[in-house]
C-alpha positions, 0 to 999 in steps of 0.5 A: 401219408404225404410225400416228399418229393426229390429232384435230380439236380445233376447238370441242372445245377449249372444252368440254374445256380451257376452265376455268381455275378453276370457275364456282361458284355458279350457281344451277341449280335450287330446290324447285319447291314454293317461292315464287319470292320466297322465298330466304336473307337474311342479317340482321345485329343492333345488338348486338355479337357474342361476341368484341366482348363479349369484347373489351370485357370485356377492355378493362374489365378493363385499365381496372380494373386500370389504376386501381387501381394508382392507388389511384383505385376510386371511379368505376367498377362490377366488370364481369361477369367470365367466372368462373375455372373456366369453361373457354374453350370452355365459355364460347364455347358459353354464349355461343353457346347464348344468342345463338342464343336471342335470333335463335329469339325474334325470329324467333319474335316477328318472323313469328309463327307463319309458316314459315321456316327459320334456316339459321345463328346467326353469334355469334363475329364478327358478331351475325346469322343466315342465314335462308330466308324470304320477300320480304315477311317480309325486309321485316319483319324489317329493320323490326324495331329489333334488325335492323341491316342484311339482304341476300339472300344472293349466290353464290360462285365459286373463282377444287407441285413446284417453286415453293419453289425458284423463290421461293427457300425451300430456301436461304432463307426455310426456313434461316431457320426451321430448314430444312423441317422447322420451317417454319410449326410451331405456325401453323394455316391455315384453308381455306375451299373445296371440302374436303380429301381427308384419304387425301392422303400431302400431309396425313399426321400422321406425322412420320418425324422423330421430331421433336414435332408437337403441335397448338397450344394456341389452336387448339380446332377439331374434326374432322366423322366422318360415312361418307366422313370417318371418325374418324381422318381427322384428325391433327396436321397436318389439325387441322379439318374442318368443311362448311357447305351449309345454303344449297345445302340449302335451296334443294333443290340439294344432292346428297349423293352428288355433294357428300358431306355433309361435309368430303371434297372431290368436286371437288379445288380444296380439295385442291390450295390446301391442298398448296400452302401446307402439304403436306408435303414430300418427297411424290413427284407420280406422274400417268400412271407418271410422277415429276415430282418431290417436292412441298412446301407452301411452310410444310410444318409448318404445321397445316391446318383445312378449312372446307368451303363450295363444291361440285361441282355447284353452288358456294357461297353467302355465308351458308355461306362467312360462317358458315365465317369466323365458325366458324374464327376462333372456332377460332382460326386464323391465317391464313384463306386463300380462294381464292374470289371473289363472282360479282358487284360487290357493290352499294351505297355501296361494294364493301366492304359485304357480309358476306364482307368485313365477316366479314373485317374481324371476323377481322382484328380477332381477330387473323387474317391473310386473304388472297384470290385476286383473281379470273381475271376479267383482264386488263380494269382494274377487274377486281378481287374482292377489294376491301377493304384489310384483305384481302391480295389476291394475283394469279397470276404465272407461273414459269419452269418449262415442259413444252414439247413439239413434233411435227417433220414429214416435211418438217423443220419443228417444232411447238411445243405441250404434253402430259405425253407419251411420245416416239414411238421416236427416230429414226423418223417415223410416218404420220398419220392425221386422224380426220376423214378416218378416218372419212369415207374408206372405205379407211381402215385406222382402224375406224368406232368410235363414240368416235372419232365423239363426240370429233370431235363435241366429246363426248369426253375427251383420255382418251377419245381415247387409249383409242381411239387404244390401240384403233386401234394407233396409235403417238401422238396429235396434237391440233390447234386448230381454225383459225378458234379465237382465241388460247387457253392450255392447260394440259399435259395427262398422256397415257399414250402419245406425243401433243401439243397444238397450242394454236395456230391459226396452227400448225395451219394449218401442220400442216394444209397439211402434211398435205392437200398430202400426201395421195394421192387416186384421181383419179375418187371422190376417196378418200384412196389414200395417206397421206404425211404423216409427224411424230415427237413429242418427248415432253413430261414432262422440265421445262425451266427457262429461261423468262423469269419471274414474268410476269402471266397474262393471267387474273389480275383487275386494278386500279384497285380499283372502289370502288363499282357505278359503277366509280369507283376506290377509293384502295387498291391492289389486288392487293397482291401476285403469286405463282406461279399458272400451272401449279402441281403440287398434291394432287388428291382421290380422287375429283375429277371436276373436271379429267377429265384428271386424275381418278384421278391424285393430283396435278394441275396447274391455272391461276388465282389460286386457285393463287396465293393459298395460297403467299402464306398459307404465305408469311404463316404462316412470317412469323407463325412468325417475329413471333408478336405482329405484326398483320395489317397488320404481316404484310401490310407485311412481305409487301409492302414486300420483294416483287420487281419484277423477273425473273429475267434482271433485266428489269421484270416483264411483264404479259399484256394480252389473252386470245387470243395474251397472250405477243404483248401483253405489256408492263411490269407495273404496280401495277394488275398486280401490287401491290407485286410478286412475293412474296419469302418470304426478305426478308419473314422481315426486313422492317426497317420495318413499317407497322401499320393498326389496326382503328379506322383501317378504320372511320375509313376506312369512315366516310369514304365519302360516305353510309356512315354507316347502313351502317356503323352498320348492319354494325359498330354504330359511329356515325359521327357519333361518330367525329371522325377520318373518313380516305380510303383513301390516308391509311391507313397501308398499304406503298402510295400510291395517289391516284385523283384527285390535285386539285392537291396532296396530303399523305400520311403514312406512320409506319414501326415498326422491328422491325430494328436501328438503322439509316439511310435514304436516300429514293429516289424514282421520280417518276409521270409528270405528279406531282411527289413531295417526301418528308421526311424525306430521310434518317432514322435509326431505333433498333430498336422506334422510329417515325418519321413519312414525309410525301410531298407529290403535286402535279399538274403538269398535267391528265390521265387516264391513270394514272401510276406511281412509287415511293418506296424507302427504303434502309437502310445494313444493307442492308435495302430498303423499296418503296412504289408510288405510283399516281396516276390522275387528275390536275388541275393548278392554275391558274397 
């Protein structure tokens, strides 16, 4: 009789499967030679970048024009206008070339004759460059009056088969767009991560369609031909590739072998976030012979741009991710999707000043709509890593797709676990073997092998252990958790052969008692003389779809927002919204090393916000595809106002609350969990009412923060001083309402744009405990392209510091329904 054969996971399991995402951005070395307080800084000018000239330039224009229609050109000079047989790109390279020189002189007049190195020359979005110098030569730079402000430069860290059927696509939101194979046409996504593996079927430009692909005339993005990235890599729907690694080059880190010197992806995370909001469909997901299905990105036809700026072995750093933003907003993307995260609370007056998000902040100016994962830093509150509020933060939920396996034993008990696995032949039950006892028991038929030693040592791979079992002759596999380990979820593993994976203790220990009472031992040396423990394996590669879902995984980062290094709450909801995040099939790079259990397979399934992220992007590229002219905020509101709060029995949405035994701490979300809810892609196609943000309304907001006027100036060179119209972050005109210290009473106002027909509202509302809301108007009606202003007034009705939930709906009688979440922390009550 065949044996199964069983493997001790005890600590293994934390060498093996304990990444949800990867650890980026550790730095784990540098050039000896170097001064120790020599690093990169990243220097921001007073004068304004090429596309704020640009844009000013353009507001001159309109100011001319407007007054010579009213034949008043008296008061005014002819600005200097970029001529007319300049093409744009060669206008964007002149002003490029001639910013460039203006950083070399003051670079050169600054350090006279010192060394240094200037890494980049950021000139599309912000005025700067990242540049390695010393501790003492920062310092003189920043005393330099072109220097606006100066930071070291911070690491970064990253933080589908079936999910466009669980979010309803199919019938939905890609009927409306003219089936799959229009959904998301003309939009690019540019992606900020590890790389793309262009060989992926996921990214082929050929259309079987026959349909026309051609790739958008505002895009201008070029595509690197180095020898892992040949010409020809690119196509109609991979219409970029860039790398940025001049930080991790010159801090001696980069290895060229390991993290190939150009867009191709070594590690696989950019791979995988790029199928998931653009691949194409129909792309067949074999991993170990086996089909589990035909996978789609969630906008297929969308045009894909790859800005590499994190690695393998080391992660990434700001000064590259900052010139990769500056870079692809310059090409001219629509949405840029990051699925990264700092490694740290940006210091100072607020999270929001660093330069990632003041790069974002530019971007969505120039029109570019930015989402970013939250982090897999959950389920503690204020765990949030995506701050600002011009930035769409999405959380990880998961679905209802599951790949349960089980072991039933000879004493007719069952065993839950996990494994992409075969079934051992039905009907029959085979002996098990530990290999622990295989290897202490002399008499045992299992061979002494040397890779069975280092997999129980916590030195091998479940791959490994299969290629052992296979060399043993054993029928099937068990893996069990080591009893005294806490609580932890993996992932579903592809075995080749019959196995499981116990991630339980509580189940181990039952399998374990099973086991040992089994056991035949000679009564004087005590050897094992008998194995009498039996067990058959189910198999684990048929999917069922019953769970109860979207629930937040434990993982998923939390709000409130941290506004400051002091955890004081910033008055921004955050995460915006949740989308699926756990267990996502994806494209996988060729030569990915990352997931062992995945490598060399072609697709890969992986856990964590990363995941998240890029459906919401493909979400917001079929809404742009949709509503050309809308804003970023009108995209984030339309995102937002139409997302779910319920599952899919119609009960709230749960929320994971601890990391060991998370579904034994669940309870309903909030918006500090969710945001808003779960994405709804079919009702953001028709949101009804829009709420619109406007690039002066984040700088009245930033001008607000107490003590931010330098850092403003500093960072965006508007004066504060200047600017009358200061604002806090519940008075932003955002799909939410969110009061971190309501004292007494506040007044907040919302204006709505209809983008629909003419339509009636009825207020709804569902009032936070402790706060009483009145909202005016009650009832409102609203031609298409009409404003109307909505007043809620939050007044506390005793003191308290437990935060509060509620919501405003607004429901249109053409059946349209808009969400707004009301969270309220604090709360001190007048005295009566």
């Amino acid at each position: 009789m065949r044996r199964v054969l069983m493997v001790n996971f005890g600590v293994l399991l934390l060498f093996c499967f304990g990444v949800l995402s990867n650890s980026f951005g550790q730095d784990n070395g540098g050039d000896s030679d170097i001064n120790s307080t020599t690093a990169v800084y990243i220097v921001t000018l007073r004068q304004a970048s090429s596309l704020h000239l640009f844009q000013q330039e353009a507001e001159e224009v309109k100011r001319v024009r407007d007054q010579s229609k009213h034949g008043d050109t008296s008061k005014f000079t002819r600005p200097k206008l970029q001529p007319r047989n300049i093409s744009r790109s060669r206008y964007w390279r002149s002003r490029r070339s001639a910013i460039a020189q203006a950083h070399d002189s003051l670079l050169r007049n600054a350090l006279k004759g010192e060394k240094y190195i200037k890494l980049y020359s950021f000139h599309y979005l912000i005025n700067g460059f990242a540049v390695f110098v010393s501790s003492q030569q920062a310092e003189t730079l920043s005393r330099r009056r072109e220097v606006a402000n100066i930071v070291l430069d911070f690491s970064v860290r990253t933080a589908t088969t079936y999910t466009p059927q669980f979010m309803g696509l199919p019938k939905g939101a890609w009927v409306k767009e003219g089936g799959y194979e229009t959904a998301g046409e003309g939009i690019v996504i540019g992606f900020i991560d590890t790389g793309i593996d262009p060989t992926h079927p996921s990214f082929n430009g050929t259309d079987t369609s026959q349909r026309q692909y051609p790739i958008p005339n505002h895009f201008s993005g070029v595509c690197e031909v180095t020898p892992d990235f040949p010409s020809g890599s690119c196509n109609r729907k991979l219409v970029g590739a860039r790398h940025f690694a001049q930080s991790a080059i010159t801090r001696g880190i980069f290895n060229s072998s390991e993290d190939y010197a150009s867009p191709f992806d070594g590690d696989g995370h950019g791979t995988h976030t790029a199928s998931i909001a653009a691949g194409n469909h129909g792309v067949s997901a074999v991993v170990s012979g086996h089909n589990f299905g035909s996978a789609s990105g969630i906008a297929p036809r969308a045009h894909i741009s790859v800005y590499k700026a994190l690695y393998k072995s080391f992660g990434g750093f700001a000064a590259d991710v900052v010139a990769a933003i500056d870079q692809a907003a310059q090409d001219g993307v629509d949405i840029l999707s990051l699925s990264i995260t700092p490694n740290r609370r940006p210091p100072g007056v607020a999270t929001f000043f660093n330069p990632l998000d003041m790069a974002m902040l530019s971007a969505v100016k120039a029109g570019i709509f930015v989402v970013q994962a939250a982090g897999n830093t959950g389920p503690s509150p204020k765990s949030m890593s995506s701050f600002s509020p011009w930035i769409f933060t999405v959380g990880a939920a998961s679905h209802d797709r599951d790949y349960s396996n089980s072991i039933v034993l000879g004493n007719n008990v069952s065993i839950p676990g996990v494994g992409l696995a075969l079934r051992t032949d039905e009907g029959k039950k085979y002996t098990m073997i530990s290999a622990l006892d295989a290897l202490k028991n002399k008499s045992s038929v299992v061979d002494k092998d040397i890779y069975s030693i280092r997999f129980v040592l916590g030195l091998s791979t479940i791959k490994q252990a299969l290629a052992v079992a296979k060399n043993l002759s054993a029928k099937g596999v068990v893996f069990y958790m080591d009893p005294y380990v806490l609580g932890f979820q993996i992932n579903p593993t592809p075995m080749d052969m019959p196995g499981i994976i116990i991630p339980s203790a509580e189940d181990s220990k039952v399998l374990l008692k099973y086991y040992n009472s089994s056991l035949v031992r000679d009564g004087t040396t005590k050897e094992i003389v008998r194995f009498g423990a039996v067990a058959a394996i189910a198999g684990g590669q048929n999917a069922n779809f019953s769970n109860r879902a979207p629930k937040i995984m434990y993982y998923s980062a939390r709000g409130p927002d941290p506004q400051d290094s002091l955890f004081n709450d910033a008055d921004i909801l955050k995460p915006n919204l949740v989308a699926p995040g756990n267990s996502i099939w994806g494209a996988w790079s060729s030569a990915a090393t990352e997931s062992t259990e995945f490598e060399g397979e072609s697709f890969a399934m992986m856990s964590g916000t990363s995941m998240a992220a890029p459906h919401v992007a493909g979400v917001a590229a079929l809404v742009k595809q949709k509503f050309r002219k809308f804003s970023p905020s009108a995209i984030a509101s339309a995102l937002s106002t139409t997302s779910v709060l319920f599952d899919n029995k119609g009960e709230a949405i749960m929320a994971q609350r601890a990391y060991a035994n998370p579904d034994q701490t669940i309870s309903p979300a909030t918006p500090f969990d969710m945001g808003n809810g779960f994405v709804n892609a079919t009702a953001a196609l028709d949101p009804g009412l829009i709420f619109d943000t406007s690039f002066e309304d984040y700088m009245s907001f930033l001008c607000g923060i107490n003590g931010s006027a330098p850092v403003v100036f500093n960072y965006t060179g508007t004066n504060c001083l200047r600017n009358n119209a200061t604002i806090s972050g519940s008075d932003l005109n955002l799909p939410s309402i969110t009061v971190s210290k309501l004292n007494n009473t506040r007044t907040v106002q919302r204006l709505m744009t209809n983008i629909a027909g003419n339509e009636t509202y009825t207020v709804s509302l569902i009032t936070p405990f402790d706060v009483l809301i009145n909202v005016s108007p009650t009832q409102f009606s609203i031609a298409s392209g009409e404003t109307k202003l909505l007043s809620v007034i939050l007044t506390a009705k005793r003191n308290s510091s437990i935060s509060s939930f509620g919501g405003i709906k607004l429901l249109g009688n053409a059946g349209h329904i808009v969400r707004i979440p009301v969270s309220v922390t604090v709360k001190i009550a007048s005295k009566q």
